[in-house]
N, C-alpha and C positions, 0 to 999 in steps of 0.2 A: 479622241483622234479625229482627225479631220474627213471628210468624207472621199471617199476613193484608198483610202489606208486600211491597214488591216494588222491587228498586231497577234502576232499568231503564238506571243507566250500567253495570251488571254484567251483564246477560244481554240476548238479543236479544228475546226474549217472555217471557210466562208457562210456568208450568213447569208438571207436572202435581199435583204437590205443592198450586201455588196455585190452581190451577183447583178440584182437590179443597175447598180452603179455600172458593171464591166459589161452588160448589154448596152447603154446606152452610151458610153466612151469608150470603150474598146479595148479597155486595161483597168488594172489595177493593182495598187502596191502594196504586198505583204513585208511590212517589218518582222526584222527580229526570229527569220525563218532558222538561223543554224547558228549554233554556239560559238565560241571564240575559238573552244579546241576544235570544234570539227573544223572551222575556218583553216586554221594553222598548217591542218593536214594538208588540205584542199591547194592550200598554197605552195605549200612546199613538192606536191606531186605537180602540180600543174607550170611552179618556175622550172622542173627539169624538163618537162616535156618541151617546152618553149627554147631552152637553153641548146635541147638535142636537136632540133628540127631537122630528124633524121627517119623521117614515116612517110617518105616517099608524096605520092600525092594525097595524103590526107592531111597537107598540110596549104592554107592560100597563102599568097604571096599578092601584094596590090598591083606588080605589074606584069602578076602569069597568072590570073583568074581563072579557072577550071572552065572548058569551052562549053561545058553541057548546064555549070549555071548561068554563062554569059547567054545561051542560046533561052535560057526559061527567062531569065531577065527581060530579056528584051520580049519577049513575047508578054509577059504581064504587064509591066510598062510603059508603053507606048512606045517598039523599039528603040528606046534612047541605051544608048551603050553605058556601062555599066563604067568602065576604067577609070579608077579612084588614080586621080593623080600622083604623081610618083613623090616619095619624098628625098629629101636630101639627106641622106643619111650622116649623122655624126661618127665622130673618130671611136666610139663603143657601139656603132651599130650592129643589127644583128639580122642588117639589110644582104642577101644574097643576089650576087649577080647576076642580071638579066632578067630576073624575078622581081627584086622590090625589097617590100617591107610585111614581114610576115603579119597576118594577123587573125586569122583561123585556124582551127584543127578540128576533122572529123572524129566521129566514132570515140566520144571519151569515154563512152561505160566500158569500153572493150582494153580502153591503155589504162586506164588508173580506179586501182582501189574505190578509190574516194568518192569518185562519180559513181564508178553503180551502187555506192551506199545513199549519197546525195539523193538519187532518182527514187529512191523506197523514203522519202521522209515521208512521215504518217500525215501532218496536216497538207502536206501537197497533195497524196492520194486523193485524200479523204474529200478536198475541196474539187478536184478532174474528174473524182465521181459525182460526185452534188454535181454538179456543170454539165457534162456530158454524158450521167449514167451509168451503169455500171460494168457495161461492155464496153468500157476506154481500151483504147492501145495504146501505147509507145511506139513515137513511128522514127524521128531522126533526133541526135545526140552530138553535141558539137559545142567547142568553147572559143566565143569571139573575144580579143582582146586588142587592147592598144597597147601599143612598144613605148615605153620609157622615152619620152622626147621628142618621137615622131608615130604619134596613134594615127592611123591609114583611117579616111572618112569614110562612112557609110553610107551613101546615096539615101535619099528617100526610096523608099517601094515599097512593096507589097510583099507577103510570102509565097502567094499566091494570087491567080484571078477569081475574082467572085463565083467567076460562070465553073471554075473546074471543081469548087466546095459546094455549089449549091446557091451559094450568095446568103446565108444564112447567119445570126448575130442572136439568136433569143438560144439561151439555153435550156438544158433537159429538162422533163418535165413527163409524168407518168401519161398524161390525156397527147403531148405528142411522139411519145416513144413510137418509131419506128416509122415516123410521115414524112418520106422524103420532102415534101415542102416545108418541115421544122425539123431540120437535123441539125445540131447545135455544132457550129464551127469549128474547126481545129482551133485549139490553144497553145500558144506558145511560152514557157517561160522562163526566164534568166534569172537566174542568183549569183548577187553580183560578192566579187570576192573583196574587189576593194572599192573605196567611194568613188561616185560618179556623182558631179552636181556645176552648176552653171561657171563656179568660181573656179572649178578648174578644168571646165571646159570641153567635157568628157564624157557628160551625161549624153541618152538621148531623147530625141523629142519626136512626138506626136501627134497627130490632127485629131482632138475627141472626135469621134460621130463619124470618121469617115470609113468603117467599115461598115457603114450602111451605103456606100456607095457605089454606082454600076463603075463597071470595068473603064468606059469611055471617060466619064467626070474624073475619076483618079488619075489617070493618064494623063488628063490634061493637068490637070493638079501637080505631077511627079514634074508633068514639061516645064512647068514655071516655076516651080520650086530648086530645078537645079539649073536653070537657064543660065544663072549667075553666082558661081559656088554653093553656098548652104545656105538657103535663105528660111528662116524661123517663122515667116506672118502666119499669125492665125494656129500657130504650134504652142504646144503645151511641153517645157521640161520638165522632166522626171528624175528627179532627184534621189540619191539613195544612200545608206548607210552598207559596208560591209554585213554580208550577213543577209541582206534584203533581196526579195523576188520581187519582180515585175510580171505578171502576167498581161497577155495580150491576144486579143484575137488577131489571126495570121493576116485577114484583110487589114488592119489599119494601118494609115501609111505612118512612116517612120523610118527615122534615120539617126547617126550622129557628126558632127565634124570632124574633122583634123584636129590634132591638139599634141601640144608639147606638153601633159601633164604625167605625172609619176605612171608605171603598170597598171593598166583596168583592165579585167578579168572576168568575165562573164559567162558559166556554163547556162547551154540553152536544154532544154528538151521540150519533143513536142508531141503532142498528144490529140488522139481523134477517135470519136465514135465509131466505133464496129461497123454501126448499120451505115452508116454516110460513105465510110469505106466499102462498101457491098457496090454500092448503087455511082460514088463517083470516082473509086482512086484515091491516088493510083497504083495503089497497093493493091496486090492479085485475091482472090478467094481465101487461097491454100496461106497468104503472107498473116492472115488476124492470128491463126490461131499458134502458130508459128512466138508471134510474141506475145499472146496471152500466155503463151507456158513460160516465155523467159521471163515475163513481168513478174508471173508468182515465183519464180527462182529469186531473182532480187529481192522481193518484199520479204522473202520469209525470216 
């Protein structure tokens, strides 16, 4: 398998080969993370939640954005406004007025079965500990998708700024457990429900190396990259099979287009060192241990 892959019916985690790889480009792709039936499940709880979009504001819409991540946007960013262009909704849209076109939901360990089973899979642990140690948290839970014929684009950005994590890219390691100047970044990962790839236009892309980058150089990066709708120079697609994660550290930048192709489904979770949370956020003291007890409720 090719370098930056990972096939996780052959090993029990990541190896240090591929960790090496996701320090130096800022992701990496696990094949083959969930079965067909867990798929199945996955799908059928996640088209009712989509279908109901009846959960108040745990749900985005492309043109009523939540104003407190429009406010973090623009602050990591380089204040460029976030507002995904609206689409034209077809005659089966499932586009609501004044709002848009849906294509988020928060908090899915808490609406569906399937995700808080999803979030306990053993080689995911097993690899957020290799990486970050064995005081990881689970910090935010949420499924991004595109709508059947009009998928709402994803701007370039960031999850984060540098300066609010540390600005840190090397992962755990016993000689710097605990050195705020090597606290191993938040990770972010998606496990995609159905394919994502160039030919149908869905996937998304990424700049290797640039979560080794200050706050200033990205910004201006994010300004040029959407100056002119979704511009790809110098981007990597990421291509993927159902079934497949994408891991990523929260600084690299990345995005995806607009696209008329079939439902893409992608639950996120994210994950961050204890200690790094201690020292930058922006989770409180009293919040680690809070969900170190619900992580061991899921896992067991």
């Amino acid at each position: 398998m090719q370098r930056g892959y990972v096939d996780a019916t052959k090993q029990d985690c990541v190896n240090d080969e591929q960790i090496k790889f996701f320090e130096e480009k800022g992701y990496l792709v696990v094949k083959n993370l969930i079965s067909e039936s867990e798929l199945t499940v996955l799908r059928e709880e996640t088209q009712d939640i989509i279908q109901q979009r009846n959960i108040g504001v745990d749900f985005w819409y492309n043109d009523d954005i939540p104003q407190d991540w429009y406010n973090n946007y623009k602050d990591i960013n380089n204040n460029s406004s976030p507002s995904p262009p609206s689409s034209s909704p077809s005659s089966t849209s499932l586009a609501t007025p004044n709002k848009g076109v849906p294509f988020r939901v928060e908090y899915v360990i808490d609406k569906m079965p399937s995700c808080r089973r999803l979030s306990a899979i053993p080689f995911l642990l097993r690899s957020i500990e290799k990486m970050q140690g064995p005081n990881f948290i689970p910090t935010w839970d949420s499924m991004v998708f595109k709508m059947a014929g009009e998928g709402v684009p994803v701007k370039w950005h960031r999850d984060a700024s540098a300066s609010s994590i540390g600005g840190g890219y090397k992962m755990y390691t016993t000689e710097n457990k605990g050195n705020p100047a090597h606290f191993p970044p938040p990770i972010d990962v998606g496990i995609y429900l159905d394919a994502a790839n160039t030919k149908l236009g869905n996937c998304i892309y990424a700049i290797p190396g640039s979560q080794k980058w200050d706050d200033q150089l990205a910004a201006v990066m994010i300004t040029h990259l959407v100056s002119q709708g979704f511009k790809t120079g110098g981007a990597m697609p990421i291509e993927v099979e159902p079934g497949d994660m994408i891991m990523h550290n929260i600084l690299v930048l990345h995005g995806s287009p607009a696209c008329s192709s079939p439902l893409r489904r992608t639950v996120y979770y994210e994950f961050r060192a204890a200690e790094a949370e201690q020292v930058y956020g922006p989770h409180t003291k009293e919040y680690t241990p809070l969900k170190q007890k619900n992580d061991g409720v899921v896992h067991k």
